[in-house]
C-alpha positions, 0 to 999 in steps of 0.5 A, spaced: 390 105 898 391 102 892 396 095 891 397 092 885 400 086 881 400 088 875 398 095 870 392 096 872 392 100 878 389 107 876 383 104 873 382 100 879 383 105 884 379 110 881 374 105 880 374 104 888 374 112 889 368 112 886 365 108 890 366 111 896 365 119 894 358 117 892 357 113 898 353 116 904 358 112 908 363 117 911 371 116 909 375 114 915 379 121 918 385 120 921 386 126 925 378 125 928 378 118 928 371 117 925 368 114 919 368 107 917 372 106 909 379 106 911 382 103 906 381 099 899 386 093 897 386 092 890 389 087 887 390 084 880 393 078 877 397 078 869 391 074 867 386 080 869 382 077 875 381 083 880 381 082 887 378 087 891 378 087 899 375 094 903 378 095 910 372 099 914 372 101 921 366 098 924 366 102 930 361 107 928 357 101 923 350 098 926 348 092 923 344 096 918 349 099 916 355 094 915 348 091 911 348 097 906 356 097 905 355 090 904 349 091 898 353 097 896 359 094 894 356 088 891 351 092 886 357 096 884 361 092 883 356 087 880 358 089 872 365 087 873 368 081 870 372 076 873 373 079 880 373 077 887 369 082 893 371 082 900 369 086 907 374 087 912 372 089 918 377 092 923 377 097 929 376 091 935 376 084 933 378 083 926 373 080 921 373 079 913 367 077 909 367 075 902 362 079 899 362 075 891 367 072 886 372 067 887 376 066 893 382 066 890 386 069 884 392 065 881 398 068 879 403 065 875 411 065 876 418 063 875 414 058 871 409 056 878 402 057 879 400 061 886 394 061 889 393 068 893 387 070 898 385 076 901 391 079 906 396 074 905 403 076 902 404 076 895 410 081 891 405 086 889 410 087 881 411 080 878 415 082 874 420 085 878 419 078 883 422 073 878 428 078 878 429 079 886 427 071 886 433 069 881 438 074 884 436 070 891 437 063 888 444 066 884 446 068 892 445 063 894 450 056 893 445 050 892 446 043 891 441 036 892 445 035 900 443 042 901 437 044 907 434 050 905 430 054 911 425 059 909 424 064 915 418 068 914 416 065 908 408 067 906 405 064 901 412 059 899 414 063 893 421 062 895 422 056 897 417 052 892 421 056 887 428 053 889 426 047 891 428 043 885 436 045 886 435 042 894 434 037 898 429 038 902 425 046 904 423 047 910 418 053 910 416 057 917 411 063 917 407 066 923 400 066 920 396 059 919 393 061 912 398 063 908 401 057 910 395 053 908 396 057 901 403 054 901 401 047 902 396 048 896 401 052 892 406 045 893 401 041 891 397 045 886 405 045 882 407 038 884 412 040 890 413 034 894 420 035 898 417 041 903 414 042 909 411 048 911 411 050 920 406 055 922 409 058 928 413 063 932 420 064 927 424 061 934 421 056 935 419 052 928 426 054 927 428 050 932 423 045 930 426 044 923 433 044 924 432 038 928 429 034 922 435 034 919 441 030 920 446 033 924 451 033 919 447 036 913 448 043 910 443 049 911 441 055 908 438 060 910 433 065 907 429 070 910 424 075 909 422 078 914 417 085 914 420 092 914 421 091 922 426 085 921 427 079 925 426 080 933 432 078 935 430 070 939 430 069 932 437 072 930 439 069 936 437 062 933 440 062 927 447 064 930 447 058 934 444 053 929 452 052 926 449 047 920 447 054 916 453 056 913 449 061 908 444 067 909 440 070 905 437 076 907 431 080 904 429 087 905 424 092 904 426 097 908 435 096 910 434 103 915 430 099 920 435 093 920 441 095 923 440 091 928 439 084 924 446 086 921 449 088 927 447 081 931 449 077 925 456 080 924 458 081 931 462 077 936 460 071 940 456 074 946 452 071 951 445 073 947 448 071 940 452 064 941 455 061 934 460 064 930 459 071 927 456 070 919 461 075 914 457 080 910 459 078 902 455 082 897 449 086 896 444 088 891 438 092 889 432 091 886 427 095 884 420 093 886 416 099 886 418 103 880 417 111 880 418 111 888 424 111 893 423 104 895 427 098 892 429 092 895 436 089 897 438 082 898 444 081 902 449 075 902 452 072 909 457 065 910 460 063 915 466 057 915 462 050 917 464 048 924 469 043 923 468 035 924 475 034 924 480 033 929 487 034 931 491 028 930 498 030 931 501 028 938 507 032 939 509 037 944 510 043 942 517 047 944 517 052 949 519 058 943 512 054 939 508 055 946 510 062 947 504 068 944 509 072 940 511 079 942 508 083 936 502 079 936 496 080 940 493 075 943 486 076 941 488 076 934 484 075 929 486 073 922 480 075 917 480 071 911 478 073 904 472 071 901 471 068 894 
């Protein structure tokens, strides 16, 4: 398994093949479940720094062993210029070791410098990033009172590439150290109006949107892994009336029906709030030569009203009466701009 962010995969791949054919460590069998390397991570920057993460099965590994696949992949990879190594142990309880090189690569993009470690998210196709970016920030209707919420954010890369056209970016992400890159990458860019929340989505959801005033307007944007979002938090942004936007990333739209679904549908006991519109979608193609692309969706909603009614007149009886050709629980769809 090859993951790349920039042109040089074949040479890296086959790089990393031969690596492992002239081991006397067996590759790992699916079928069988035996053997130890299971997977080689490369990854490869626009200024030619080369991470490389081996992903080995340690079931079958002694401590000899892991010490020969440890010497083995430093003295092959030794005569490389600008590279970092690592070790990833999986099969139990996972460890990674960093072997040799940097400990992490910067990646330049949209105009900002990002640091990437090994195994945190990162577009794997800058160039088609800034595309997919752009179209996020042209969907969405951003201004200097806006709040913007990033859900599932990873590294920062959304929210630190917005934040100069709002006020303040909330960005929440379940794993700690993509976290800890965003901060850095936020300092790293001289970004001083974000606040990153490591946490389950629900709950730093919640979390966030009560620091902001109960009158400010927020937007949302989230990027979730192929699976979705777990309905809690679905459930969440419907019921957080200030999000008044969404914006939706999907690698995967045949796996998030359900999303949609819960976003779009009427009010119910599980989904509180008003229902979001769907506006537009469009594609972008991350993975060239392959049958799979992105999609970004744009949903709004109408704001909840803040003002009240002010009139004191009774109606009439005609007036008060539903009419005979209309339905009581009609609904008068408006079109959207």
């Amino acid at each position: 398994v090859s993951r790349e962010s920039s042109g040089s995969s074949g040479i890296n791949a086959e790089y990393g093949e031969t690596l492992v054919e002239g081991s006397k460590v067996p590759p790992y069998d699916v079928l069988a479940n035996s053997g130890v390397w299971k997977a080689l991570e490369v990854r490869t920057n626009s200024g030619g720094h080369v991470m490389v993460t081996a992903i080995v099965d340690k079931r079958q590994l002694t401590e000899v062993g892991l010490g020969e696949v440890k010497d083995l992949m430093k003295e092959y990879y030794q005569s490389r210029e600008s590279f970092s190594l690592f070790l990833k142990l999986v099969g139990g309880k996972e460890e990674i070791f960093h072997l040799a090189g940097p400990l992490t690569m910067v990646e330049k993009l949209c105009g900002l410098e990002f640091q990437i470690t090994s195994g945190s998210f990162f577009q794997v196709n800058t160039a088609a990033a800034e595309v997919l970016y752009n179209t996020i920030r042209d969907f969405a209707s951003l201004d200097k009172e806006t709040y913007l919420l990033d859900v599932c954010c990873g590294t920062g890369t959304i929210g630190l590439i917005l934040s100069h056209a709002v006020k303040h970016v909330y960005g929440i992400e379940l794993v700690e150290s993509a976290v800890k890159d965003a901060i850095e990458n936020a300092e790293r860019n001289g970004v001083s109006n974000v606040t990153f929340l490591a946490g389950n989505a629900k709950n730093m959801t919640t979390k966030a949107v009560k620091r902001i005033p109960q009158k400010g307007r927020i937007v949302a944007i989230v990027d979730p892994p192929r699976s979705g979002l777990h309905s809690e938090v679905i459930a969440c942004l419907r019921k957080t009336e200030m999000i008044s936007e969404l914006v939706y990333v999907s690698c995967d739209v045949t796996r998030i029906q359900n999303n949609i679904i819960a976003l779009c549908g009427p009010t119910s006991n599980k989904f509180q709030g008003d229902p979001f519109k769907f506006v537009k979608a469009v594609s972008v193609d991350m993975f060239p030569h392959t049958r799979k692309f992105e999609v970004v969706m744009h949903f709004r909603r109408d704001p909840p009203s803040t003002e009240t009614p002010t009139s004191t007149e009774t109606p009439t009886k005609e007036e008060a009466l539903p009419s005979k050709e209309t339905p009581k629980s009609a609904v008068v769809d408006q079109s959207i701009d």
